[in-house]
C-alpha positions as CSV (number, residue, x, y, z in Angstrom):
1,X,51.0,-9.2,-7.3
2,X,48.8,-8.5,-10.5
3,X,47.0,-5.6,-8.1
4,X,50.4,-4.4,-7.3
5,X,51.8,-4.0,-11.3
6,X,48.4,-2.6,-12.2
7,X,48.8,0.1,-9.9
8,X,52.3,0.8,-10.5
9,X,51.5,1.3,-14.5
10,X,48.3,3.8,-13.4
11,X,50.7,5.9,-10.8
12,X,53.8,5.9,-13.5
13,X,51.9,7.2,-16.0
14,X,50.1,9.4,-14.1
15,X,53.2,10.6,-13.0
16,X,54.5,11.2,-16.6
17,X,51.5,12.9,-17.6
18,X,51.6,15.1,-14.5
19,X,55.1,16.1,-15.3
20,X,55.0,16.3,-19.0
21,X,51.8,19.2,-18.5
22,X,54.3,20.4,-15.7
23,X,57.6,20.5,-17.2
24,X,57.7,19.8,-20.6
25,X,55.0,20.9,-22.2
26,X,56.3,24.7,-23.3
27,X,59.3,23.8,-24.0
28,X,57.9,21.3,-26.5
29,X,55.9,24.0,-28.0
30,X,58.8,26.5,-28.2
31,X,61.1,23.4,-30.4
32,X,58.2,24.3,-32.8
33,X,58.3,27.7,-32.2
34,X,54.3,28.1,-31.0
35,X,53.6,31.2,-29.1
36,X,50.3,31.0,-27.6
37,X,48.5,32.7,-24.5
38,X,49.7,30.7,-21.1
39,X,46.6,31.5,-19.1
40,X,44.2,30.1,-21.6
41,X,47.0,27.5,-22.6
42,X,47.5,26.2,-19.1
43,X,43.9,26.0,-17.9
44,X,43.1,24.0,-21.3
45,X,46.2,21.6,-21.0
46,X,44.6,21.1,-16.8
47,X,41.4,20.4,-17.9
48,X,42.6,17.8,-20.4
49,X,45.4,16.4,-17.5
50,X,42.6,16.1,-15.4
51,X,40.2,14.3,-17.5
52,X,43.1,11.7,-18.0
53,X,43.7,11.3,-14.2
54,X,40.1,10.6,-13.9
55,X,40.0,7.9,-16.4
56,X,43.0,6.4,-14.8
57,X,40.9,6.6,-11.1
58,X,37.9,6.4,-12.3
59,X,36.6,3.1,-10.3
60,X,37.9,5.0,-7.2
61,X,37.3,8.5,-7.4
62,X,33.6,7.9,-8.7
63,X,33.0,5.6,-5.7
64,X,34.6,8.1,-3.1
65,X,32.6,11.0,-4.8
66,X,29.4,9.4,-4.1
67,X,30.7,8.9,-0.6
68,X,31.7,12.1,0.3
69,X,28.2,13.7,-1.0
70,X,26.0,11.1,1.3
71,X,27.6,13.2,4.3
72,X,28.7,16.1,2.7
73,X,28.5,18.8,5.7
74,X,30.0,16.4,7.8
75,X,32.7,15.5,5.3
76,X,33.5,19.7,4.8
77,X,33.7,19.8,8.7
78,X,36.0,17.6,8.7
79,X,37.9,18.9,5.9
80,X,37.9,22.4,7.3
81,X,39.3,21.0,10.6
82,X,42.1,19.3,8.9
83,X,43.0,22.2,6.6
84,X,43.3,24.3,10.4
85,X,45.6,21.0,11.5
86,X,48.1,21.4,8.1
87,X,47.9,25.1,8.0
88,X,49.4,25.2,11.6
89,X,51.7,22.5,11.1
90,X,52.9,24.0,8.0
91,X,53.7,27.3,10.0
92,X,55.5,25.5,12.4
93,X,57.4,23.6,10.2
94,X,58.4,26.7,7.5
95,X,60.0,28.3,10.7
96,X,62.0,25.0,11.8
97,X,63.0,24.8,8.1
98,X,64.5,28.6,7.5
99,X,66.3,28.0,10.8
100,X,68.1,24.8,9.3
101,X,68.6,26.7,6.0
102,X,70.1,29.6,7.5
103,X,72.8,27.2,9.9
104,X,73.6,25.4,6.5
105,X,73.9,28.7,4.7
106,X,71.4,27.0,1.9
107,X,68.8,29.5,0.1
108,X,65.3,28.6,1.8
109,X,62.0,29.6,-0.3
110,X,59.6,30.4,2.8
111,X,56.1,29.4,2.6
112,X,54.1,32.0,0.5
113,X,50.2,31.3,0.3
114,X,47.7,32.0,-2.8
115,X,45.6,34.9,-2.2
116,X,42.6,35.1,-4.8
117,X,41.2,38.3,-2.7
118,X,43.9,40.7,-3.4
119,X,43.2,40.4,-7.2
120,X,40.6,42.2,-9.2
121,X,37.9,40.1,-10.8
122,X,37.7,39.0,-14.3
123,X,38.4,35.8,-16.3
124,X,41.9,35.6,-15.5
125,X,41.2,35.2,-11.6
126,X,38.5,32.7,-12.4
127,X,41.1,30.6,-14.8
128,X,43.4,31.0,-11.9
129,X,40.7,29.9,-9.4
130,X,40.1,27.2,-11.4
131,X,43.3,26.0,-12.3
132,X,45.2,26.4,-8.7
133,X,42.2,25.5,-6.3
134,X,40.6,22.9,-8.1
135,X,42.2,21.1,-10.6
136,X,46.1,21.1,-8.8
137,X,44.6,20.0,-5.6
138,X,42.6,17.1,-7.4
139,X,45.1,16.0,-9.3
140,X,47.8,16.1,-6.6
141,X,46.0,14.4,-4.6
142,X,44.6,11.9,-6.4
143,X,48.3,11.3,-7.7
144,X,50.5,11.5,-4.8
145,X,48.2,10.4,-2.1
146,X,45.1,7.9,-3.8
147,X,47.8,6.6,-6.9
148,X,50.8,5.6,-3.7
149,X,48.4,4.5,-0.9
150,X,47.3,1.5,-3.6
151,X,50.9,0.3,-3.7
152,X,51.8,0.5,0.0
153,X,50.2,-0.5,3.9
154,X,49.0,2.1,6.3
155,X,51.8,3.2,7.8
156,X,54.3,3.1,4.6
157,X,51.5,5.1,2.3
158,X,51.7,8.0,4.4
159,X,55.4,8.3,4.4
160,X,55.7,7.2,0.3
161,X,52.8,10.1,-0.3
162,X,55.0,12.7,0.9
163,X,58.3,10.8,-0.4
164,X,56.5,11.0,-3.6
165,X,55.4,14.5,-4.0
166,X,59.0,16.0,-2.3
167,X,61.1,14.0,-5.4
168,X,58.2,15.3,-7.7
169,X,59.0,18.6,-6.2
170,X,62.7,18.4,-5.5
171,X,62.9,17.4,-9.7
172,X,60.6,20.7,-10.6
173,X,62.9,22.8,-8.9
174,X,66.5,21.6,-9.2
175,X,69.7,23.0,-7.4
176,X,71.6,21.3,-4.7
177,X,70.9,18.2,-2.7
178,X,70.6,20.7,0.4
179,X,68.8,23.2,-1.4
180,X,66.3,20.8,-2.9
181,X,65.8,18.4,0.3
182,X,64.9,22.1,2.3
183,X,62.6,23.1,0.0
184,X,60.9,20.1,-0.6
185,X,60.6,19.7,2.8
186,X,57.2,21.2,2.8
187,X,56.0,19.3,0.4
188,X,56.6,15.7,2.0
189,X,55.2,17.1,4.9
190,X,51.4,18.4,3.3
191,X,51.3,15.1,1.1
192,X,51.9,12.9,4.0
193,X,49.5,14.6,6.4
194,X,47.2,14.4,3.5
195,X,47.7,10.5,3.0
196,X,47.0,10.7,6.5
197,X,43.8,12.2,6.3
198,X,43.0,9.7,3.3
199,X,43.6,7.0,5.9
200,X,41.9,7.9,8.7
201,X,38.7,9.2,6.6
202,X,38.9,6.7,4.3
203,X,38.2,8.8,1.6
204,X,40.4,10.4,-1.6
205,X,37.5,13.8,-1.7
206,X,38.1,14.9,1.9
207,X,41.7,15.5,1.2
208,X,41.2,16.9,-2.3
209,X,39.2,19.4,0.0
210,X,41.1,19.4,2.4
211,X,43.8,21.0,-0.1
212,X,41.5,22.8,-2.1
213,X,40.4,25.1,1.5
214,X,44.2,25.2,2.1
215,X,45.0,27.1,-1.1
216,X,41.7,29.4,-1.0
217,X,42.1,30.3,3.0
218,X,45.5,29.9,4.1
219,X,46.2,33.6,3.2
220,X,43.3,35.2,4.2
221,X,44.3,33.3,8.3
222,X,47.9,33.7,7.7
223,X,46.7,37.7,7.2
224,X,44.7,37.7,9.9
225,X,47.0,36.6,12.5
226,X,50.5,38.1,11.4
């Protein structure tokens, strides 16, 4: 029970931090009327999110990090096969989804990828790379998947991961109940197969990967094969 409260206070407030750098952060500034750049802004407010995520994780993510680098290729093998696994499923799924949006008549937001190779280099891409494929996909993961699975069994992880990060998402973009339950459809969907790949690899850093492959490659196979 004193395991179970523990883990509740790290995942709340890692929740409230996560949402606060989200949500709220600009529109605190702007009650003080502060204009500053959001590029340099939001990569600086990450960095310090992320530093705070890792001192709420830190027994597990410094374990798990040592872990994945003891059989690293193996590890990224793994990880690359499991980003092929979600990217298909997430095809599959985006189509099933538009086709439910369209017989409900509710406005659907089909899957769009993040494509770092279309873009000129400079700082702002590497700010960007930075910011959207590594630090999102470690602290997502670490909140929705590694924070949950310590509060629930096998089976009911999986499903709370993806529960978790679809409300987290569902909130972020408001509307409707049918408009926010299709598009956060996705969401529960890449959360929960990554709890599952937390599960059955027993480690936090293959799905961080996992995620982090996702967001760099997705677009350059969706490209390649549409």
């Amino acid at each position: 029970m004193k395991d179970f409260a523990v883990n509740l206070i790290r995942l709340l407030l890692s929740f409230i931090i996560l949402l606060f750098s989200e949500e709220y952060f600009y529109k605190f500034l702007s009650l003080f009327k502060i204009n500053i750049s959001k590029t340099f802004t939001s990569i600086i407010l990450y960095i310090i999110v992320s530093f705070f995520i890792y001192l709420i994780y830190k027994p597990e993510l410094k374990s798990e990090f040592k872990k994945f680098k003891r059989k690293l290729m193996s590890n990224m093998v793994y990880a690359f096969v499991a980003f092929l696994i979600i990217f298909v499923t997430m095809l599959v799924s985006n189509y099933i989804l538009s086709v439910i949006a369209k017989s409900f008549y509710i406005s659907y937001n089909s899957i769009s990828f993040y494509n770092i190779f279309n873009k000129p280099f400079n700082l702002d891409l590497i700010i960007e790379i930075l910011k959207n494929i590594i630090l999102i996909p470690y602290l997502k993961v670490t909140i929705f998947d590694l924070g949950v699975n310590r509060l629930f069994s096998y089976s009911g992880s999986i499903f709370a991961s993806g529960l978790a990060a679809a409300l987290y998402n569902a909130y972020l973009i408001k509307g409707t109940i049918g408009y926010m339950i299709v598009n956060s459809s996705l969401t529960f969907i890449l959360f929960m197969l990554l709890a599952l790949i937390y599960r059955k690899n027993n480690n936090i850093v293959t799905s961080i990967v996992t995620y982090s492959i996702y967001m760099l490659l997705a677009s350059v196979l969706y490209s390649s094969i549409m």
